[in-house]
TORBA-871730 format. One record per atom (N, C-alpha, C): x, y, z; residue number from 0. Coordinates in Angstrom, 1 decimal, always signed. Atoms other than C-alpha are relative to their C-alpha. Example, Ala and Ser with C-alpha at 12.3 -4.5 7.8 and 13.67 -1.06 7.14 Angstrom:
REM residues 2
       x       y       z  num
    +0.9    -1.2    +0.0    0
   +12.3    -4.5    +7.8    0
    +0.9    +1.2    +0.0    0
    -0.9    -1.1    +0.0    1
   +13.7    -1.1    +7.1    1
    -0.8    +1.1    +0.8    1
REM end
This chain:
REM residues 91
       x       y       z  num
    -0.4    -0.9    -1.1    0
  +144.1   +86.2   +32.6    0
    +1.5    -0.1    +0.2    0
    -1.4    +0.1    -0.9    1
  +147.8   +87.1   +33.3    1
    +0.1    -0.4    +1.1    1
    -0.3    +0.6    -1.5    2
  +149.2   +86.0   +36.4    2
    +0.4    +1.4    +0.8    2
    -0.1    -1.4    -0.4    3
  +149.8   +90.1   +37.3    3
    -1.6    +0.2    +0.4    3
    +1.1    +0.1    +0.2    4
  +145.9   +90.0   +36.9    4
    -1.1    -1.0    +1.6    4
    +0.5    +1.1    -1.1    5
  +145.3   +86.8   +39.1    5
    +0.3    +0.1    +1.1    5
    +0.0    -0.3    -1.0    6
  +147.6   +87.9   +41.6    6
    -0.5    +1.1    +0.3    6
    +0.6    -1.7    -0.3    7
  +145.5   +91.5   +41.8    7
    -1.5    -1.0    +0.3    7
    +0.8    +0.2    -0.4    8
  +142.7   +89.6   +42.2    8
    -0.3    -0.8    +1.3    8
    +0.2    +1.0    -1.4    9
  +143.3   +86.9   +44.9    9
    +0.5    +1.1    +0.9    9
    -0.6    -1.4    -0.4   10
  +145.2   +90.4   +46.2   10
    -1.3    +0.4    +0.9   10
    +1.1    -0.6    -0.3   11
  +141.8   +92.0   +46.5   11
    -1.0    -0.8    +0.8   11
    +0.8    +0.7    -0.8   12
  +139.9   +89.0   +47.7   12
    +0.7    -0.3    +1.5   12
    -0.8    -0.3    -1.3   13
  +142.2   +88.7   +50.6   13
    -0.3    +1.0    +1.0   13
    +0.2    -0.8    -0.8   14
  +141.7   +92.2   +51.5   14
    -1.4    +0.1    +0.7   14
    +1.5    -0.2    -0.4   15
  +137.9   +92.0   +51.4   15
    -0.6    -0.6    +1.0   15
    +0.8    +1.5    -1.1   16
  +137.3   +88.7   +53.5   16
    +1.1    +0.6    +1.3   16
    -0.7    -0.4    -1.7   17
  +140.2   +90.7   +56.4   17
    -0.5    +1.4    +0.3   17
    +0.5    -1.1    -0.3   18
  +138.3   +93.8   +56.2   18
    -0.4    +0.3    +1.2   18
    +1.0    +0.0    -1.3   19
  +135.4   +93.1   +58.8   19
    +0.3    -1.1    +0.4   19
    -0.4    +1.3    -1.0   20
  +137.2   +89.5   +59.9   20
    +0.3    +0.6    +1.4   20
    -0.3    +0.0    -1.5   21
  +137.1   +89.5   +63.8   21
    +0.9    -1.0    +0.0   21
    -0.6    +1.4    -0.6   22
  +139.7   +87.5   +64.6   22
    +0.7    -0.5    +1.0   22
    +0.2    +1.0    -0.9   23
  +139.7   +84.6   +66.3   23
    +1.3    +0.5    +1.4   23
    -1.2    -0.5    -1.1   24
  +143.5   +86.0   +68.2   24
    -0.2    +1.0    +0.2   24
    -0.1    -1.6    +0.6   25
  +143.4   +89.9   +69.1   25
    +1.7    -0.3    -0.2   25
    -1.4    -0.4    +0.5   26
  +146.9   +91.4   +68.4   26
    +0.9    +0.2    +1.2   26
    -0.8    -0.3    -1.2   27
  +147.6   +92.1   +72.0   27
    +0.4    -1.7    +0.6   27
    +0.1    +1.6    -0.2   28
  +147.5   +88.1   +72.7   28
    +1.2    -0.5    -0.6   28
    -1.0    +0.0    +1.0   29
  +149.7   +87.8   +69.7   29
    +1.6    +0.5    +1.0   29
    -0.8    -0.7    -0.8   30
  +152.1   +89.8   +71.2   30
    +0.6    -0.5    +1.2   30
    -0.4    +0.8    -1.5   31
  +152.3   +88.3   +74.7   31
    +0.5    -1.0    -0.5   31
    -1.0    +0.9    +0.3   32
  +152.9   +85.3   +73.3   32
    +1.1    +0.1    -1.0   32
    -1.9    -0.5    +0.1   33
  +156.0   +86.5   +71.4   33
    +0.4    +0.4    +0.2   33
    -1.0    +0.1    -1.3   34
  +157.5   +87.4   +74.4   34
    +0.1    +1.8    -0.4   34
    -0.4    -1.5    +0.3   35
  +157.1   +91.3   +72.9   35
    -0.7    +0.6    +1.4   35
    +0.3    -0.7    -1.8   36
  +155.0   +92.6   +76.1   36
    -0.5    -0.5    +1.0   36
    +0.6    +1.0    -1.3   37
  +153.1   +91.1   +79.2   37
    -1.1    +0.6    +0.0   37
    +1.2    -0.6    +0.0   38
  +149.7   +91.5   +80.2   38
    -0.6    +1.3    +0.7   38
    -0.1    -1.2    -0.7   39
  +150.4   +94.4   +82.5   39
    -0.2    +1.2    -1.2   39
    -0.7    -1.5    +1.5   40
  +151.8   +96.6   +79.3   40
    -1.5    +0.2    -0.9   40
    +1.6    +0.2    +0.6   41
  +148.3   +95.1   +77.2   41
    -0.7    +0.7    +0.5   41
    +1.2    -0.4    -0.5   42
  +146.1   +96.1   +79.8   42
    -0.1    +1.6    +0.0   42
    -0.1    -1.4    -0.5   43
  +147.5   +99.8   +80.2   43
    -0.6    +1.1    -1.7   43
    +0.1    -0.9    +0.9   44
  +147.9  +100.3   +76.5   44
    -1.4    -0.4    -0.6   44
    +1.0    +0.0    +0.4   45
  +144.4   +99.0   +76.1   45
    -1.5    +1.4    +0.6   45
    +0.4    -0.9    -0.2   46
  +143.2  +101.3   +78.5   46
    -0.1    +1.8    -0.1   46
    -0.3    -1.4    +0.4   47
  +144.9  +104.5   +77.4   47
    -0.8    +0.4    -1.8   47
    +0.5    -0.4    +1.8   48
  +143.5  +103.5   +73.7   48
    -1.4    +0.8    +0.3   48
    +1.7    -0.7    +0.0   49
  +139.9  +104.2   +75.1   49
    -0.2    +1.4    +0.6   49
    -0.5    -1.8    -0.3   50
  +141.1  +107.6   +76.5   50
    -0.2    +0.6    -0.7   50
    -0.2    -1.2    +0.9   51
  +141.7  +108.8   +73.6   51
    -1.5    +0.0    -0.9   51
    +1.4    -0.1    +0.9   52
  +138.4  +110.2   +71.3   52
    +0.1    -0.7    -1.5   52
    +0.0    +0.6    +1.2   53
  +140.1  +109.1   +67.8   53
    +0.1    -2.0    +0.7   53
    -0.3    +1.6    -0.2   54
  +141.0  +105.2   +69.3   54
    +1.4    -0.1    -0.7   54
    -1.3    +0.9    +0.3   55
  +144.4  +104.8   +68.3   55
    +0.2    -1.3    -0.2   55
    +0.4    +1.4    -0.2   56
  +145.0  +101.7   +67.0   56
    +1.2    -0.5    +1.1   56
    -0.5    +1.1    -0.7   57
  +146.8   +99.1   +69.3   57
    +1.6    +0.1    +0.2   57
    -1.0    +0.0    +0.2   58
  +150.0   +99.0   +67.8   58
    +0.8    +1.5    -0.3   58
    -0.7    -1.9    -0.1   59
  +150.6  +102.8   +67.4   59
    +0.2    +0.1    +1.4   59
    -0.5    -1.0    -1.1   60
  +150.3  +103.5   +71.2   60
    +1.1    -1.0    +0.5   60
    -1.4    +0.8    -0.1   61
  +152.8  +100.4   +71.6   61
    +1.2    +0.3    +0.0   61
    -1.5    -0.1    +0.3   62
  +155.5  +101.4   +69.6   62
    +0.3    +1.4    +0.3   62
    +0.3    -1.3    -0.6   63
  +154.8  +105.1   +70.9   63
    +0.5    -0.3    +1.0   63
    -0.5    +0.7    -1.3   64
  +155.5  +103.7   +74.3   64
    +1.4    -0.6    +0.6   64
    -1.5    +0.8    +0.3   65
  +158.6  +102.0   +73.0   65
    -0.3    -1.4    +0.6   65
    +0.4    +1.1    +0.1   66
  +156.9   +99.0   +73.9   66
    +0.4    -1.3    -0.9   66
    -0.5    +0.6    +0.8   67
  +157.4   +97.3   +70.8   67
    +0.5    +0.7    -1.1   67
    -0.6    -1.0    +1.4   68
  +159.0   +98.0   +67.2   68
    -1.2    -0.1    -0.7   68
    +1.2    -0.3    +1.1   69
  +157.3   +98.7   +64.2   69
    +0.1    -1.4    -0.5   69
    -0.1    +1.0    +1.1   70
  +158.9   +95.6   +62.8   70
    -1.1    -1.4    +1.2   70
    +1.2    +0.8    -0.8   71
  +157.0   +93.6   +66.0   71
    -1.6    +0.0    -0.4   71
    +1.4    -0.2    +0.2   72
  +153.5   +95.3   +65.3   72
    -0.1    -1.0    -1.8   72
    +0.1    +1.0    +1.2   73
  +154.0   +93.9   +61.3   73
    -0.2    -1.6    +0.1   73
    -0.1    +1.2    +0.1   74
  +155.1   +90.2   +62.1   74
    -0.9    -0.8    +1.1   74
    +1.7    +0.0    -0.6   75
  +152.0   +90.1   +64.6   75
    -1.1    +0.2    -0.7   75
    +1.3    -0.2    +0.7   76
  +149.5   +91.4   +62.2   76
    -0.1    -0.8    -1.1   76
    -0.1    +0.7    +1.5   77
  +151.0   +89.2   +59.2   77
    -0.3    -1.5    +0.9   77
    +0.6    +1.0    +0.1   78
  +150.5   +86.1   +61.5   78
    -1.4    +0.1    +0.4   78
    +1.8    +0.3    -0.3   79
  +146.6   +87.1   +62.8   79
    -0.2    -0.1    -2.0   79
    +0.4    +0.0    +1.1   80
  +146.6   +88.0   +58.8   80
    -0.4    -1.7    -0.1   80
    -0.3    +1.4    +0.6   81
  +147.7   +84.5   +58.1   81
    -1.1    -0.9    +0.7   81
    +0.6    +1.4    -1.0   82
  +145.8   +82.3   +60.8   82
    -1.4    +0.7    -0.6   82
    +0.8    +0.0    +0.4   83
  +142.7   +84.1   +59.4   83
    -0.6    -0.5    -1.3   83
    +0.3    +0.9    +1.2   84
  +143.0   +82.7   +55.9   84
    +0.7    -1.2    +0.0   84
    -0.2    +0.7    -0.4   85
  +144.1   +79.9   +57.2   85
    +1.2    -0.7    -0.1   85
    -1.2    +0.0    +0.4   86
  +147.5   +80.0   +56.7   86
    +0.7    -0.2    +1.5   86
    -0.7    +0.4    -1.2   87
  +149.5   +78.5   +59.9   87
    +1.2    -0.1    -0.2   87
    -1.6    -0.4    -0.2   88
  +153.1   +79.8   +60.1   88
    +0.4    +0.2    +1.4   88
    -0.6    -0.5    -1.4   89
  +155.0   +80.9   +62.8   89
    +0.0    +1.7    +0.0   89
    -0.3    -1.5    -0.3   90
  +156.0   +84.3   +64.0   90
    +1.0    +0.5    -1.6   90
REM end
């Protein structure tokens, strides 16, 4: 097996085990604690998500909001990614 091959495969197992992972942090949690919004801004843009019929995800009505950046919603989703496979980084 190439190593193009092996990374396409641990690639793929990765994606499959964060598919249906619930995890343990949500993203809005995340968030508060890197000082990107408070729990006022969470609660509003959690409530506005359920407004809508499609569900928007989380970090769209955020950065919609001007809430946060795009580059915030990434380095939040890359650490729940990480703390799900057990990878403990920082922000």
């Amino acid at each position: 097996m190439s190593v193009r091959e092996w990374c396409e495969n641990r690639l793929e197992r990765l994606r499959r085990s964060l598919k249906d992972h619930h995890h343990k942090q949500p993203l809005g949690q995340i968030l508060i604690e890197m000082g990107v919004i408070d729990e006022e801004k969470l609660e509003l843009a959690l409530r506005a998500q359920k407004q809508v019929e499609e569900h928007p995800l989380l970090g769209e009505g955020l950065v919609a909001r001007g809430w946060a950046s795009s580059e915030d919603i990434r380095r939040a989703i890359g650490y729940q990614a990480r703390a799900a496979v057990g990878m403990k980084e920082g922000w």
